[in-house]
N, C-alpha and C positions, 0 to 999 in steps of 0.2 A: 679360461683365465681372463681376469679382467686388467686391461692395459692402459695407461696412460702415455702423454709422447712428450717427452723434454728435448726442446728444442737447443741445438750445440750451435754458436756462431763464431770461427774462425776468421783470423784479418791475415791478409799475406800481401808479403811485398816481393815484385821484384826491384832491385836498384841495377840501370845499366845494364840490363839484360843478361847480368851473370849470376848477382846474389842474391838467390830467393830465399827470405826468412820468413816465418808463420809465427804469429803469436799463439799464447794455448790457447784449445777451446774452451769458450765459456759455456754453461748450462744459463740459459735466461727466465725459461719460461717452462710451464709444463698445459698439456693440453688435452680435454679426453679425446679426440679425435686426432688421425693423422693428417689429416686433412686438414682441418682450424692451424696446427702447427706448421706443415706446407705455409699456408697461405700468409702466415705470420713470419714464417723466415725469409719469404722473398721481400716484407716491406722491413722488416729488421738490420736485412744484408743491407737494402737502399740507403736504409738511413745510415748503418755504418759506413755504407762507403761516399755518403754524400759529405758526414761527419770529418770524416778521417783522409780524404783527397787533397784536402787545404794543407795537410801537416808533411806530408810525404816528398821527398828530392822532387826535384821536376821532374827527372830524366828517369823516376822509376812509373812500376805499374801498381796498384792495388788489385787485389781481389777479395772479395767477401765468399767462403762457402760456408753454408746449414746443412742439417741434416739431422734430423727429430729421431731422438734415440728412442725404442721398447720400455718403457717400465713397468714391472710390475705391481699391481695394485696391492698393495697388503690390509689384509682381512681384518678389523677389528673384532 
C-alpha cells in the first residue's frame, strides 16, 4: 500500500505548574515521506512555539508536540 504522512501540531500549556491545557491537534500539512514530515514538524513546532511564547502567563511553560499520522493513498 501506498502512504502519505500528515503531519498533527499540538500547543500545550502548563500555567503555575498545576494546570496543563492542550489545544486540539491540527493536521497542517501532508507529505510522501515520513521523513520530509519529521523534518517539517520540528521547524513547525519552533515556529509555533517561537509564535506563541509572547502570549502565554509568565509563570507558565509551553510545549509544542508533532507526530506525522499514516494515510492512506486512495486509488484513482
Amino acid at each position: 500500500m501506498n502512504f502519505i504522512y500528515g503531519l498533527v501540531l499540538q500547543a500545550c500549556v502548563v500555567v503555575g505548574g498545576l494546570q496543563h491545557t492542550c489545544k486540539d491537534p491540527v493536521r497542517v500539512l501532508t507529505f510522501e515521506t515520513h521523513n520530509e514530515c519529521a523534518i517539517a514538524g520540528y521547524q513547525y513546532a519552533l515556529e509555533l512555539h517561537i509564535r506563541e511564547y509572547p502570549l502565554i502567563p509568565q509563570d507558565s511553560r509551553l510545549s509544542v508536540r508533532f507526530w506525522c499520522d499514516q494515510i492512506e493513498k486512495q486509488s484513482i
